[in-house]
C-alpha positions as semicolon CSV with decimal commas, in nm:
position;residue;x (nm);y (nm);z (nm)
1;X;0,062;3,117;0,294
2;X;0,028;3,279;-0,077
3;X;0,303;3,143;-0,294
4;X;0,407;3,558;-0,393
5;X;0,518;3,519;-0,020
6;X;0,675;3,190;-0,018
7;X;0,837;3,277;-0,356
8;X;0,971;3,580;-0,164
9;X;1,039;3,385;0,139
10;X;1,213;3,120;-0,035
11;X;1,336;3,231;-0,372
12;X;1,253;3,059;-0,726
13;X;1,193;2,773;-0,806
14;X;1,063;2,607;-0,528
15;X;0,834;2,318;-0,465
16;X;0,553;2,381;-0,268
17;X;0,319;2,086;-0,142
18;X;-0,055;2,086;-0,058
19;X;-0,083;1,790;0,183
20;X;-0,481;1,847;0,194
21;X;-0,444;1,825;-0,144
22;X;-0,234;1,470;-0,143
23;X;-0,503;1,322;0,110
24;X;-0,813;1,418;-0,124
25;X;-0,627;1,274;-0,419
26;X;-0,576;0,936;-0,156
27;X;-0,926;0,927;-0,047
28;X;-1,043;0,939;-0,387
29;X;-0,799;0,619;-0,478
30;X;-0,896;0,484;-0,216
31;X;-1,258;0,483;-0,257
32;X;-1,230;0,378;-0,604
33;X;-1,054;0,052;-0,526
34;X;-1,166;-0,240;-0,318
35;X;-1,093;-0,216;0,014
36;X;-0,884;-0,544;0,045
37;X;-0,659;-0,316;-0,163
38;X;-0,257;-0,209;-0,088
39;X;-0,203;0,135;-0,242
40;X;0,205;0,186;-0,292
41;X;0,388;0,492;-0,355
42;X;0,691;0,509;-0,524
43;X;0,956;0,673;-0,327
44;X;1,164;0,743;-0,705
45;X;0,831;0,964;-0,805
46;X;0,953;1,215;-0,502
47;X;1,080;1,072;-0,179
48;X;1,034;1,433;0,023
49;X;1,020;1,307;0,410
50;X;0,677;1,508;0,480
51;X;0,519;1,407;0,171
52;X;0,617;0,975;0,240
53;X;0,487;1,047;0,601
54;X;0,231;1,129;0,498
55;X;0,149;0,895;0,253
56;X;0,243;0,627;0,539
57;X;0,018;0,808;0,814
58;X;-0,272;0,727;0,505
59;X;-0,144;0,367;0,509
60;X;0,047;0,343;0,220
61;X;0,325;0,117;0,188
62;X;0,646;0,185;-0,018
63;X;0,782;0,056;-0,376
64;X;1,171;0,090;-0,379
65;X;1,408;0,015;-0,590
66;X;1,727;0,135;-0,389
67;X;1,835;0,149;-0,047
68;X;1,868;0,504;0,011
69;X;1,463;0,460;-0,106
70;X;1,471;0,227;0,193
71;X;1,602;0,449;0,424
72;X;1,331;0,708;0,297
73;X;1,094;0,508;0,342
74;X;1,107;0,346;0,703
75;X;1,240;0,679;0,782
76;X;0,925;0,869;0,690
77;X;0,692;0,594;0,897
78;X;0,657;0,286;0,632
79;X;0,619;-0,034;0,805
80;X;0,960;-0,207;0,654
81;X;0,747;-0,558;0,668
């Protein structure tokens, strides 16, 4: 969908997320570090329940600092171990 049509959709402002985008940017990361690796994301940067699933479905795990965090976290798919 165009964003004109979201926006109008919607309204302004809005926040609109590219989820191919967010697993190119992971794949990258992820090729760039070893692979015994752990990549975290940090449910404070923006803990929206598609984006931390997925985030989780890519195999990240979570950094939290609070327990509503928590919550976001196991309930967007994060293995709480």
């Amino acid at each position: 969908m165009k964003l004109e049509q979201l926006a109008a959709q919607f309204g302004t402002p809005a926040y609109v997320y590219d989820l191919a985008a967010v697993r190119r940017a992971h794949a990258d990361l992820r090729s760039a570090l070893p692979s015994t690796a752990h990549i975290y994301y940090s449910l404070k940067a923006n803990p929206h329940p598609r984006l931390v699933a997925e985030l989780a479905g890519l195999g990240c795990r979570a950094e939290v600092s609070s327990p509503g965090e928590v919550e976001a976290a196991i309930s967007g798919g994060v293995d709480p171990g």
